[in-house]
C-alpha positions in Angstrom: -57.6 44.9 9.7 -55.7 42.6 7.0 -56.1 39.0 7.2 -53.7 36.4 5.6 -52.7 33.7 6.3 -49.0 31.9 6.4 -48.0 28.4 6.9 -44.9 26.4 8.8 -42.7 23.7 9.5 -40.5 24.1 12.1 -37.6 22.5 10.3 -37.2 25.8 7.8 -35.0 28.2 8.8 -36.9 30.9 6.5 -40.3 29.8 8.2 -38.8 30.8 11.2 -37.7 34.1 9.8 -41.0 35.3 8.6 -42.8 34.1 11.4 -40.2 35.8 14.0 -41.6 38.8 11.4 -45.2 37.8 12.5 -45.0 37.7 15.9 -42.6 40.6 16.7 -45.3 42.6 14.3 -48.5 41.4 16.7 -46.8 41.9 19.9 -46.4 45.6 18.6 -49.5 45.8 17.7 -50.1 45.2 14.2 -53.2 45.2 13.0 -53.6 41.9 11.4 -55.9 38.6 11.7 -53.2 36.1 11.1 -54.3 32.3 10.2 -51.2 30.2 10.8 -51.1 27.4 9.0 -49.4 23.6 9.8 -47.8 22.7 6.4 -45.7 19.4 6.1 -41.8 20.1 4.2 -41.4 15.9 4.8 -45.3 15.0 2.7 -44.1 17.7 0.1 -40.9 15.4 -0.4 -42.6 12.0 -0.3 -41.5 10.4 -3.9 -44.6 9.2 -6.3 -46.0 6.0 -5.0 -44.2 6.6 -1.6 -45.6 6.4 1.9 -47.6 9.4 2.8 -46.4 10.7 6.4 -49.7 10.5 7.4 -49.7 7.6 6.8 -46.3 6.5 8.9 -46.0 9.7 11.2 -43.4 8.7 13.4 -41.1 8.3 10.8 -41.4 12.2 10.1 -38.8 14.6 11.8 -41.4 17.6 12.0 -45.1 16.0 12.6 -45.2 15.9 16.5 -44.2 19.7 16.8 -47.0 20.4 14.3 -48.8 18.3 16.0 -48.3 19.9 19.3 -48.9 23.7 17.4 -52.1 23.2 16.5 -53.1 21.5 19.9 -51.7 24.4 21.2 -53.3 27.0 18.7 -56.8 25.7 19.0 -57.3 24.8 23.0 -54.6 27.0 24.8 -54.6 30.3 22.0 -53.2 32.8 25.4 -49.7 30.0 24.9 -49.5 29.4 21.2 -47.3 32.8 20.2 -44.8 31.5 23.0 -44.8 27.7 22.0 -45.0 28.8 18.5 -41.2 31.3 19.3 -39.8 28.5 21.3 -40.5 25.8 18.9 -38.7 27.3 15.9 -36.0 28.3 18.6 -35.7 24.4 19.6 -34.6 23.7 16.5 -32.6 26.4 15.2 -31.2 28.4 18.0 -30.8 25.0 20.2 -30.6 22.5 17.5 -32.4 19.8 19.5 -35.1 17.1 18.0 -38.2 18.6 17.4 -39.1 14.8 18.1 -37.9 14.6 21.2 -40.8 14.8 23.7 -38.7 15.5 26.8 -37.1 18.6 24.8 -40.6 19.7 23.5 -42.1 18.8 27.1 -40.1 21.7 28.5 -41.3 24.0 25.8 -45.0 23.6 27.0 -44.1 23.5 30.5 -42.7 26.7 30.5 -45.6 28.0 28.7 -47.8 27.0 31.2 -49.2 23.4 29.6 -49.2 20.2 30.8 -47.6 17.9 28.5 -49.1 14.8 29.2 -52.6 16.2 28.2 -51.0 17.0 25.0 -49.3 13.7 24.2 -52.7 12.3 25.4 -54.3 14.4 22.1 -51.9 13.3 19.8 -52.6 10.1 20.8 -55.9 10.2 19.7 -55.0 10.6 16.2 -56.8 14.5 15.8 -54.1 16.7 15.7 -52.4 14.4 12.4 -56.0 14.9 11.1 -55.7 19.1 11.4 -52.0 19.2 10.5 -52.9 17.0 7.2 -56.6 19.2 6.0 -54.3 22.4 6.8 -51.4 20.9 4.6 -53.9 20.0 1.9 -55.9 22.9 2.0 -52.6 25.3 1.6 -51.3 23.4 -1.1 -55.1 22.8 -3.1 -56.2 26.4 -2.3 -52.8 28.0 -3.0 -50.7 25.6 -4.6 -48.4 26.1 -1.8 -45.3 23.4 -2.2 -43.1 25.0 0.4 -43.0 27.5 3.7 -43.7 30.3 4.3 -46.1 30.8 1.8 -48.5 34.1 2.8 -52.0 33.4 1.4 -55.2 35.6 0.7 -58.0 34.1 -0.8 -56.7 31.5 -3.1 -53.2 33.6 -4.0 -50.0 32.4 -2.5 -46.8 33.3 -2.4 -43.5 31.8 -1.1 -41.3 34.0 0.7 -37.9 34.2 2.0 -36.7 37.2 4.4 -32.9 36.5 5.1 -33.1 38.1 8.3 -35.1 38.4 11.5 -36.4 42.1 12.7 -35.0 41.2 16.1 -37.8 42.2 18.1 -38.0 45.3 16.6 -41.8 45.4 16.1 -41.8 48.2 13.6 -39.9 46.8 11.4 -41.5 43.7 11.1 -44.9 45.5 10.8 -43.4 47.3 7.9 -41.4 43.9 6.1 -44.9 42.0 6.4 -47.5 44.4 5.2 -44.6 45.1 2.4 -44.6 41.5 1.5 -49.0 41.4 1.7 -49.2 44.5 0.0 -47.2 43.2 -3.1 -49.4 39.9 -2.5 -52.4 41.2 -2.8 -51.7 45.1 -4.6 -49.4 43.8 -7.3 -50.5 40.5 -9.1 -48.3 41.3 -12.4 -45.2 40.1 -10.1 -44.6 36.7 -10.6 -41.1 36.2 -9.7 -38.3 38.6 -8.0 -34.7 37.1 -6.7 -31.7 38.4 -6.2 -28.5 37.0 -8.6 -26.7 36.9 -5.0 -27.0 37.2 -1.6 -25.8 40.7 0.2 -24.6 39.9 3.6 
């Protein structure tokens, strides 16, 4: 089995991309052990001797549906692969606010959840608490600064796919273990772009 692990915000169109990848590949079967990850796009962007978004959280556009993930991910794990879909969907297939509890609300309800049970967590102050030692272990451990970054051990890299498989499960088996073999098989690349984008 090949364990990595690959972290998100739900505001990133090329999070959603690889992670479309991820869980197209696991619902065909893939053999992986996939740790995914809460990283923070808005505490990446907070300017030297600015306010941490811990530290002001509902001034953040992407904390409550990171907040709700890893809720979600730790106490439900048979819902998180749908919230996880329909999250990223929310916001770039729907383009509603991820901040929007109502919007978010139906997301878990038609997973299954009751959402007052997880507003009642976030409450608490917890879930900020996992979302922020996930976002500072990512970007300690890995240097991560952005998402998706795929991590083994303490080697990261930033990727971005341009397009989802689809739901084609085989392909996204193949584009992920690609992008973990180079990870982990080929640590003399440092850097490979394109000039332009093919479309």
């Amino acid at each position: 089995m090949t364990s990595f692990a690959v972290n998100y915000d739900y505001r990133c169109p090329f999070a959603r991309i690889a992670h479309m990848h991820l869980l197209d590949g696991l619902e065909a079967g893939a053999n992986w052990d996939v740790t995914f990850m809460a990283f923070s796009l808005g505490q990446v962007h907070v300017e030297e001797g600015g306010t941490d978004v811990w530290d002001a959280p509902e001034t953040d556009t992407g904390l409550m549906a990171l907040q709700v993930s890893v809720i979600v991910r730790d106490q439900y794990p048979h819902a998180f692969r749908t919230v996880h879909r329909r999250l990223f969907d929310l916001r770039h297939v729907e383009s509603k606010d991820l901040n929007d509890r109502d919007e978010v609300g139906k997301v878990l309800v038609d997973a299954g959840l009751d959402p007052e049970s997880i507003w009642a967590e976030i409450d608490t102050g917890s879930p900020l608490q996992v979302v922020r030692a996930e976002h500072e272990a990512a970007a300690t451990v890995s240097n991560a600064w952005g998402v998706p970054t795929f991590m083994v051990g303490g080697d990261g890299v930033f990727v971005r796919l341009m397009e989802t498989a689809n739901g084609d499960g085989d392909l996204a088996i193949r584009t992920v273990d690609r992008v973990v073999d180079m990870l982990t098989g080929w640590p003399q690349l440092n850097e490979f772009k394109h000039t332009s984008i093919r479309r």
